[in-house]
N, C-alpha and C positions, 0 to 999 in steps of 0.2 A: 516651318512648322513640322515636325514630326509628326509622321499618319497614326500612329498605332492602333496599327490594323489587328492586332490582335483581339484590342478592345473594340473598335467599332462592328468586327464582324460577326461579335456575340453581340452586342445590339441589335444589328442586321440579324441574325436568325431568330430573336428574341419576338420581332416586331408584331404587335397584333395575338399576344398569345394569352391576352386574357389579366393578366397579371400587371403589376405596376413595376417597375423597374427601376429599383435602388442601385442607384453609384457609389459606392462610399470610398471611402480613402482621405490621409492626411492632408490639410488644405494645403493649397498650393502644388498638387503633385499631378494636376490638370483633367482633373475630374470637368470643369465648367467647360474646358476648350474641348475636351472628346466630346460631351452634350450639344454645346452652345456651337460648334463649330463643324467639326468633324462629321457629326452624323447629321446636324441640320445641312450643310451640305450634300451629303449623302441624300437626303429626301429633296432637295430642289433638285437636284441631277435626275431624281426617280418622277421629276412630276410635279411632287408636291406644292401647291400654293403655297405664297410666304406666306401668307395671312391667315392659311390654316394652322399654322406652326405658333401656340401660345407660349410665351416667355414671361419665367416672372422669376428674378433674380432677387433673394430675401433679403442680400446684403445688399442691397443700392438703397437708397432712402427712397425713389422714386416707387418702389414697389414695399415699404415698411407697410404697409396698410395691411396687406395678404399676408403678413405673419400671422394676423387672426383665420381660423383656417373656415370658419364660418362665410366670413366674407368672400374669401379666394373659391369656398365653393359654389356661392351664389354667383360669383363674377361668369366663372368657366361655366359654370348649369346656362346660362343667358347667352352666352353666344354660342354655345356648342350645338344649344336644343337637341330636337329628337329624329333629326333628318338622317336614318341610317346610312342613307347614301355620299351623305357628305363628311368625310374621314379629318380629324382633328388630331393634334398632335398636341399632347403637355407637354414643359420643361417647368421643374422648379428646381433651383439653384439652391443650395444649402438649407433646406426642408428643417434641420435641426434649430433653427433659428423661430419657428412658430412658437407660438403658447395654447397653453391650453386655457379652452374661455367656456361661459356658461352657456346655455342657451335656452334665454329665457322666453322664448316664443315655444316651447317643446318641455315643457315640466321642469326649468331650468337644471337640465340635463347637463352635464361637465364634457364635453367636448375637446377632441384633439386633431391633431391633423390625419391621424389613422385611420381616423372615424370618417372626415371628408374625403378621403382620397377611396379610404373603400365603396362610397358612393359612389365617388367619380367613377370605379374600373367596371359598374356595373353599366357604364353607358354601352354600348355598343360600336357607336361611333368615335368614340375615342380613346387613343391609346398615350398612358402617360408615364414618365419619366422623372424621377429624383435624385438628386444629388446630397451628401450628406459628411460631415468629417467628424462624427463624432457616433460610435456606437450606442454610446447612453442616450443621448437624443434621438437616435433610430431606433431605440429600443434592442436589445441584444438579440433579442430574439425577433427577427425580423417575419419570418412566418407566422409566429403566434400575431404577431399586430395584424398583420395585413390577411390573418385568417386562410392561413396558406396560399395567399395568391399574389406572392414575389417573387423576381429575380431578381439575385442580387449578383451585384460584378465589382467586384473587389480593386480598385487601380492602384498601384503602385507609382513612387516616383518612376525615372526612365530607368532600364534596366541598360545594363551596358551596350545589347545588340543596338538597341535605340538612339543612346547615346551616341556609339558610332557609325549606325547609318548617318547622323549627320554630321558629326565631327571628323571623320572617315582618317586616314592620315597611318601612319605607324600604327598595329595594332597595340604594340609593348607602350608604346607612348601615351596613347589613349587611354590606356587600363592604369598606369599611373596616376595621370588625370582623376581620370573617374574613383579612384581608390582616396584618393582624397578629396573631392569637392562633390561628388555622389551624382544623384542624376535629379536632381532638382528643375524642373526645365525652365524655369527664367534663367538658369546660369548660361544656358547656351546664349545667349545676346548679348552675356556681359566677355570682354576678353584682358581686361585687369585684373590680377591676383587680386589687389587690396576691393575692389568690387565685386567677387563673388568672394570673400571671406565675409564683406561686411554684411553681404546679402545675407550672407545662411543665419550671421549672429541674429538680423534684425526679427528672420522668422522667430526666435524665442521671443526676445524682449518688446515686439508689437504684435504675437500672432498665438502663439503657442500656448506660453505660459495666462498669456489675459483669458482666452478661452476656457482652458481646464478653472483656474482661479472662477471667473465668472460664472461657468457655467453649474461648479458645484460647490460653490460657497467655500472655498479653502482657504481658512484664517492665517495660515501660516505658511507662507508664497513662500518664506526661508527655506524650508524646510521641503518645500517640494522642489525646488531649487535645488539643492546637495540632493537629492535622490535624484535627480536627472543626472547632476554630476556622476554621482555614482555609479550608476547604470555604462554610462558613457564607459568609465574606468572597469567596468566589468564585464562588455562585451566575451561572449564564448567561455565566461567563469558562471562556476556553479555559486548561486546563492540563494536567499532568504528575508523576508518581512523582518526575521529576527535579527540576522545579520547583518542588515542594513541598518535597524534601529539602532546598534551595538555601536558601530560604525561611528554613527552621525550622535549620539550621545556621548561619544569619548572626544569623537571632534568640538564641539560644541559644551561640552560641559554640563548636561543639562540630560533629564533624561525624557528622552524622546519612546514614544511608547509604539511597540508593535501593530498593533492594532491603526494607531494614526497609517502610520507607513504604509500595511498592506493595502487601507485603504486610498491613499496618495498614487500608488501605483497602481492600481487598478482603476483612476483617474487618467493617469495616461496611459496606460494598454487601451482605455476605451478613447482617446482622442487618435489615435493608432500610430502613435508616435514611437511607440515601441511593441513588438511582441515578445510572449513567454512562450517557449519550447518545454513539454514533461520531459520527462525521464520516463523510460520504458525499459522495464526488464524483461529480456529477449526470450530469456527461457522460463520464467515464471508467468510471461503473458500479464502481466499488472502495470497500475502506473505508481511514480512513487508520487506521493503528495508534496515534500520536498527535499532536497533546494531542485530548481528551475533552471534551466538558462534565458537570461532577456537579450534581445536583440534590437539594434534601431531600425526603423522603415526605410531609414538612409544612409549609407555610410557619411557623407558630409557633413550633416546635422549631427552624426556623433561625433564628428572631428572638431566637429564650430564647436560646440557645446564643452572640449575641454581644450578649445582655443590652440588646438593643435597642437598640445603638448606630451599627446601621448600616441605618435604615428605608430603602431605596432602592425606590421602588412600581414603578418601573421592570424590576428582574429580580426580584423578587417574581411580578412578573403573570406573567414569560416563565414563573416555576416553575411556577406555577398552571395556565397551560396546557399545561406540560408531563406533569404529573401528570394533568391533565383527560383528558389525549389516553389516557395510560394504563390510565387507570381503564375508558375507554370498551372496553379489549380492541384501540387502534391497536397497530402497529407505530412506533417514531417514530426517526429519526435525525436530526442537525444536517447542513443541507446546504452543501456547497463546490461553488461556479460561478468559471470562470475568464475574467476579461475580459478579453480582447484585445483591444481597440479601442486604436487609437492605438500599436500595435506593441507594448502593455505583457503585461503577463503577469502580471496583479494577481489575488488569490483574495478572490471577495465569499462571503459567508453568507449561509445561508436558514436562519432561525431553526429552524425544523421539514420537514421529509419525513415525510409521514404515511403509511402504508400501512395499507389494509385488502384484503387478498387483491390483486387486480389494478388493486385502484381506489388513487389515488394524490391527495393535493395538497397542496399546497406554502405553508407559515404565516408570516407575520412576525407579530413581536409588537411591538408599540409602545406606548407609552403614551400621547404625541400625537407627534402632525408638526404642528408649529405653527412650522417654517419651512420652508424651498426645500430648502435643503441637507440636513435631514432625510429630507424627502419624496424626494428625487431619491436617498438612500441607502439606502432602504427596498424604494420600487421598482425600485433597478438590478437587483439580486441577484432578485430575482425575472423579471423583464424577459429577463436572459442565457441564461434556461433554455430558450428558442426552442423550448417544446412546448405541448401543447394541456392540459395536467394544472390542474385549477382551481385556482388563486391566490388568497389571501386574507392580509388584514392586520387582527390583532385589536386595536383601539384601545380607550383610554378616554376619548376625548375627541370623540367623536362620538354626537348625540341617537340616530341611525336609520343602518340598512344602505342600503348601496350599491353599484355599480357605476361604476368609473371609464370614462374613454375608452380602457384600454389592457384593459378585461375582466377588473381585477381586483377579489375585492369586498371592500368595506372593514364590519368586522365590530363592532358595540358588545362588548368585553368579557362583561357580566352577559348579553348575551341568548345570547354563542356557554355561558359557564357554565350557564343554564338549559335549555340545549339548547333555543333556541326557533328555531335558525338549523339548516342540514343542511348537512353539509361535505361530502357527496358528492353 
């Protein structure tokens, strides 16, 4: 089992602060085992009674009952009671799976789980915990529910250090690996290609696609279907709602309307299956509203999903750091610089804008520059930005770090992954 300690030790500081404490992330990318395992460990180690520890997993049939969040709150109120001195622990397993129900004992009042869980955090004696894979079911705005009083902790599949603390082996071999089968962590148990290919397809076809379809009523599963395709085929390309509809109405024959589209993808941005990166223009300080770049949460899942017919390691890697950046807690946008030189009025790209609080720098992603015209397209777009924010290009085709003559550094791939490099 992988520790990721990263995520358990924001649990660990979180503990007792008043606040409920959202998990969220893609299902299956081990949101249940860091809760249900990791950190419940952690408290039998500190002490903690098992029997103070309440479990209630939404997906089992054995606990369907407490999707009603009425019940689940009366259950927890009865054995917790009001004995300050005696410390209780929540877990609820996939939270987005409740309904909202009436409560007809209280002016038949419409009731949700936000409603019971903010009761719960006002016990004193007890501190609680959720897990969740779907934004819209959390509510996007996780503050506004919970009346400002959440943590939330974002998990990602395994990120490659993770990956290969337990795969450990050749680091160039591993990062092969992981570039194409992602870090999904049941792959780690399976060691047949044709079983983890077939694993990552079954997550669409039993997990993925039934959830978005179920959970928001989407009549035409075709159709959300080729925008997955799509998305997959567009990694690190700039697109659009419109672009897409265009796309899939010339494929299809039939015209598919904007509006359907934007709303289908914004079905799965909120399953987190994928994210959307803005565009930021570096010197005007604005965002553009479109085109976007989208990314998957996995590289694997986007390999599965076009049955691995379009290996490109080139925007693979951009996705990788793009997720890296994420996982790290950055802020990240795609960045837009505009040259003037030679009276033109041309718009270059910066792969990345990273932001943490006030500190700032600015990514390209390459796989190599192993020509001029490369190298001179890489560094203009960085070059334009005529400020002093640190510059870096993350390559794969370079043994060791370095500094050029214009003070930018040029970065090995697996060492900025192992975080053995500081980007600030």
């Amino acid at each position: 089992m992988v520790k990721r300690d990263s995520y358990l030790q924001r649990l660990v500081r979180n503990m007792w602060n008043s606040e409920v404490k959202v998990i969220t992330g893609i299902r299956r990318c081990g949101k249940s085992v860091l809760l249900f395992d990791l950190f419940y460990e952690y408290l039998l180690s500190k002490g903690v009674p098992e029997n103070h520890i309440l479990k209630l997993e939404l997906d089992q049939r054995r606990y369907y009952k407490f999707r009603n969040p009425i019940t689940l709150c009366e259950y927890v109120e009865e054995i917790v009671g009001t004995d300050e001195n005696e410390k209780w622990y929540l877990f609820i397993d996939e939270v987005q799976l409740t309904a909202k129900v009436v409560d007809r004992e209280n002016g038949n009042i419409e009731v949700s789980i936000y409603d019971m869980l903010n009761e719960l955090k006002a016990y004193k004696n007890l501190d609680v915990y959720v897990t969740g894979s779907n934004s819209k079911g959390l509510s996007k705005d996780i503050a506004t529910e919970f009346r400002g009083r959440a943590t939330q902790i974002h998990v990602f599949p395994l990120s490659f250090a993770e990956f290969f603390s337990y795969a450990g082996g050749d680091e160039r071999k591993a990062l092969d690996t992981y570039m194409l089968y992602g870090g999904m962590p049941r792959l780690l148990a399976l060691k047949d290609e044709k079983d983890k290919k077939d694993y990552l397809t079954s997550l669409y076809s039993e997990l993925y696609v039934k959830d978005i379809v179920e959970r928001n009523g989407i009549e035409r599963e075709d159709i959300l279907n080729d925008i997955l395709d799509f998305l997959a085929s567009q990694i690190s390309s700039l697109t659009n709602p419109s672009n897409i509809a265009n796309a899939l109405s010339s494929m299809k024959n039939e015209k598919i309307g904007v509006t359907l589209v934007s709303n289908y993808v914004q079905h799965i941005i909120d399953s987190f299956l994928i994210s959307m990166a803005k565009r930021y223009d570096v010197k005007g300080k604005t965002y553009f509203r479109y085109p976007n770049k989208y990314y998957y949460t996995d590289v694997g899942l986007r390999n599965a999903r076009l049955n691995y017919r379009q290996y490109d390691p080139g925007h693979i890697m951009e996705n990788m750091i793009y997720n890296e950046l994420l996982r790290r807690g950055y802020s990240v946008d795609v960045g837009v610089v505009t040259d003037r030189t030679g009276g033109g009025n041309t718009q270059k790209e910066i792969d990345f804008i990273v932001n943490d609080a006030d500190k700032k720098v600015y990514i390209q992603s390459a796989f190599r520059m192993d020509s001029d015209k490369k190298e001179t397209s890489e560094l203009t777009s960085l070059l334009l930005t005529k400020d002093f924010f640190k510059k870096v290009i993350i390559r794969m085709d370079i043994p060791h770090n370095f500094y050029d003559d214009n003070g930018i550094f040029h970065c090995n791939l697996i060492d900025f992954l192992l975080d053995r490099v500081a980007l600030f």
